[in-house]
C-alpha positions as CSV (number, residue, x, y, z in Angstrom):
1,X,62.6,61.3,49.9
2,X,59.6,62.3,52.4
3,X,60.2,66.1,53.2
4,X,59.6,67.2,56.4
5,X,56.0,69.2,56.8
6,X,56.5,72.9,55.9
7,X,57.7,74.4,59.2
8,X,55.3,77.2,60.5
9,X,56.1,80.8,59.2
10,X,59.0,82.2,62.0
11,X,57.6,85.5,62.5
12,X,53.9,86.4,62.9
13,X,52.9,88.1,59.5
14,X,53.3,91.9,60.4
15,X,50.7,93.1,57.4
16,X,54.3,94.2,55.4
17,X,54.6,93.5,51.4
18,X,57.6,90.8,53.0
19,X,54.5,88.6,54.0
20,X,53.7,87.8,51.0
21,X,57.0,86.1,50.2
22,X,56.5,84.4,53.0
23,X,53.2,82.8,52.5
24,X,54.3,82.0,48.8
25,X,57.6,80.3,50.4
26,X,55.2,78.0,52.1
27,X,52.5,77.1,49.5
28,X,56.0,76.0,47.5
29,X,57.5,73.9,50.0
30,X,53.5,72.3,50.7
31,X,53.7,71.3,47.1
32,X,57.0,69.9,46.7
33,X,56.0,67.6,49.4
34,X,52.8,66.7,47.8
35,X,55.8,66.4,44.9
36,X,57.8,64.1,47.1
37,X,54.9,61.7,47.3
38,X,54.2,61.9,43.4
39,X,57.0,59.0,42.5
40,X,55.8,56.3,44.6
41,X,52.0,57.0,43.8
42,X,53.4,56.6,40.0
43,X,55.1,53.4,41.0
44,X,52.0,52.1,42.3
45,X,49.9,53.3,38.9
46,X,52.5,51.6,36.6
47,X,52.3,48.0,38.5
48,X,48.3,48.3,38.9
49,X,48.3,49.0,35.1
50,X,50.9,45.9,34.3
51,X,49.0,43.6,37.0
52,X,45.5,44.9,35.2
53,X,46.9,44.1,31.8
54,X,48.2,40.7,32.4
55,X,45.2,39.5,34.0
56,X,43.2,40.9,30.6
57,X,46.1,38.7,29.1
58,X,45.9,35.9,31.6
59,X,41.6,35.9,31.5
60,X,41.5,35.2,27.6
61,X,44.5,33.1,27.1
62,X,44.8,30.9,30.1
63,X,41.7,30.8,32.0
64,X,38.9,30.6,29.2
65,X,41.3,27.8,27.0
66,X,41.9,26.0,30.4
67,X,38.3,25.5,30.5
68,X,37.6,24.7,27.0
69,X,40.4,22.4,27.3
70,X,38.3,21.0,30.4
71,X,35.2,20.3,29.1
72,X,36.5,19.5,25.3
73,X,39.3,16.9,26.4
74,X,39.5,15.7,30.4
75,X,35.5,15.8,31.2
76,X,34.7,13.6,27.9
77,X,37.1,11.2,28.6
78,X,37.0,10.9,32.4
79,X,33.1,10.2,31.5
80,X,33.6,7.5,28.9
81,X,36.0,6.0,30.7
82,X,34.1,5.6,33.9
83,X,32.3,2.4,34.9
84,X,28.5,2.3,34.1
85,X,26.2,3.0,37.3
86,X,27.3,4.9,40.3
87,X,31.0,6.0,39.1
88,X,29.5,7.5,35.8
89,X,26.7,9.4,37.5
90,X,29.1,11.0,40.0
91,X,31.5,12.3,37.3
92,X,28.5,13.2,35.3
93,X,27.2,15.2,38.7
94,X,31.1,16.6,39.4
95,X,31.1,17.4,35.6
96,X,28.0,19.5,36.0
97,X,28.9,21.8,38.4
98,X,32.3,22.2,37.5
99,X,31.3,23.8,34.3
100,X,28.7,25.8,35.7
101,X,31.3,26.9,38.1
102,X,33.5,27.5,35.1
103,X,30.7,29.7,33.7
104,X,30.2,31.3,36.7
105,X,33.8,31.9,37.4
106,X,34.2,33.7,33.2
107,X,30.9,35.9,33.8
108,X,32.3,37.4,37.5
109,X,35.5,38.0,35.2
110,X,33.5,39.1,32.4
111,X,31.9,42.1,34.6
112,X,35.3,43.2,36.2
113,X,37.0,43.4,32.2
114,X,35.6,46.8,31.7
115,X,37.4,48.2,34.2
116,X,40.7,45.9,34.1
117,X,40.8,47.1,30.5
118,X,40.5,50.4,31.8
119,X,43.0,50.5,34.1
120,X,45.5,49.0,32.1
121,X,45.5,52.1,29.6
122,X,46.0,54.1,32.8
123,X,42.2,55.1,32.6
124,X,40.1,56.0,35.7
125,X,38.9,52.7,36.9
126,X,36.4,51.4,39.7
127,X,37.1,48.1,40.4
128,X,34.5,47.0,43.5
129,X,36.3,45.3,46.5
130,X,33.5,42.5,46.8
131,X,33.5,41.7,43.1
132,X,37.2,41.1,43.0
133,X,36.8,38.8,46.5
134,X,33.9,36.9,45.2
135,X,35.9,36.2,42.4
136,X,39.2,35.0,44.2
137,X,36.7,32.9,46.4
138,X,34.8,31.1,44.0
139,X,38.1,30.2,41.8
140,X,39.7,29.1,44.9
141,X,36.6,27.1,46.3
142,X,36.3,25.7,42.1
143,X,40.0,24.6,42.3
144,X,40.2,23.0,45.7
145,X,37.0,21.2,45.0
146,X,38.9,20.3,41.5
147,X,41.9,19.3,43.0
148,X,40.8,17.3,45.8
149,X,37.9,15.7,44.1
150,X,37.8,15.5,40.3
151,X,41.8,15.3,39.9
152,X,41.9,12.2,41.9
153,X,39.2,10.6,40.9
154,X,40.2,10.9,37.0
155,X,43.5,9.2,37.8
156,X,41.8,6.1,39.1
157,X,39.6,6.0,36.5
158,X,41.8,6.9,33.7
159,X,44.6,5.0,35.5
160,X,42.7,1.5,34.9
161,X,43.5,1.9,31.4
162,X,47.0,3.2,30.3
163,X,45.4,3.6,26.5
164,X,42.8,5.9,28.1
165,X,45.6,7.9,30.0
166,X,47.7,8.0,26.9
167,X,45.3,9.2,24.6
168,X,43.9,12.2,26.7
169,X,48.0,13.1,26.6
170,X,48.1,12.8,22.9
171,X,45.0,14.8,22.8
172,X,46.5,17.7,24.6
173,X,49.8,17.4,23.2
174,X,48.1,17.6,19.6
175,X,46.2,20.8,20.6
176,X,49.0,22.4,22.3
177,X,51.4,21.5,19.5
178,X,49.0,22.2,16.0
179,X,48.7,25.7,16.4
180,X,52.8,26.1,16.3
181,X,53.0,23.6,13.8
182,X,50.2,25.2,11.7
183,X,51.8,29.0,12.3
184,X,55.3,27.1,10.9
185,X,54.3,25.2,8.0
186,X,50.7,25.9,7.1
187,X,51.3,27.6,4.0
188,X,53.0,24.7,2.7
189,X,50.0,22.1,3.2
C-alpha cells in the first residue's frame, strides 16, 4: 500500500502529559509503515526460498545425471565412433576438458548447496555474489563451448553411421525408460 512517512508532530511538544500521546501516535504510524513494507519483503522470501529449492532439486536431478549421462553414453560413443588419428585425438582432447569442466562446474555447485539448502528452509543464508557469477559463467562458457563444438562435431561423426546414431538413442531411451519400467513392474521379475 506504501503509507505516506509519518507527518511531523503539529504542535511543538509543550512538556504536558498530551505529549506523550503524541509521540506514541507517531512511533505507531513509523511501524505500520515499516508494516506496509513487510508483505512484499515476504513475497520476495517465499520465491528466494522456491528458486533456492528447485535449484537443490534441479543440481541433483538434472545437472549431475546430465553429466553422467555425458560421459557414460554420448563421450563413449562419439570416441569409438571417431576415425583413428587426428578426429579421435580431438574428441579425446574436447572429452577431457568437458568433464573436467563438468567437475568443475558440480564442485562451484557443491560449495554454494549449503547455503541453497539453507535458504530453502527459510534459514539465514549467505550466498557470495562472485560465487554465484563464477558459476553462471563457467556453465555458460561449458555449454557454448558444448554446443558450438562438441554438439556438431558428434553429429558428423555419429551421422556417418546411422547404427551408431541409433544405438546412442536406444541407449538413452533404455536409461530414461528402465527406471519407470522397473518402479512399474519390478516386483513381478
Amino acid at each position: 500500500m506504501n503509507l505516506p512517512s509519518p507527518a511531523p508532530i503539529p504542535h511543538p511538544p509543550t512538556g504536558t502529559p498530551l505529549d506523550e500521546f503524541s509521540q506514541c501516535h507517531v512511533g505507531i504510524v513509523q511501524q505500520l509503515v515499516e508494516l506496509d513494507k513487510l508483505p512484499a519483503l515476504l513475497d520476495a522470501a517465499a520465491q528466494a526460498r522456491r528458486i533456492a529449492g528447485d535449484l537443490v532439486h534441479f543440481y541433483k536431478n538434472v545437472v549431475r545425471e546430465h553429466h553422467q549421462e555425458e560421459e557414460r553414453e554420448l563421450f563413449p560413443a562419439v570416441l569409438a565412433s571417431a576415425a583413428p588419428g587426428a578426429e579421435h585425438d580431438e574428441v579425446h582432447a574436447i572429452v577431457v576438458r568437458l568433464s573436467r569442466e563438468h567437475r568443475e562446474v558440480e564442485a562451484a555447485f557443491e560449495r554454494l548447496l549449503p547455503e541453497l539448502k539453507a535458504a530453502a528452509k527459510g534459514q539465514e543464508a549467505r550466498l557470495e555474489a562472485r560465487a554465484v557469477e563464477s558459476l553462471v559463467a563457467a556453465y555458460w562458457a561449458h555449454a557454448a563451448y558444448e554446443e558450438e563444438k562438441f554438439l556438431p562435431l558428434s553429429q558428423q561423426i555419429l551421422g556417418r553411421n546411422g547404427n551408431h546414431m541409433a544405438a546412442l538413442g536406444v541407449s538413452l531411451h533404455m536409461r530414461h525408460a528402465l527406471p519407470g519400467i522397473l518402479a512399474r513392474v519390478g516386483h513381478r521379475i
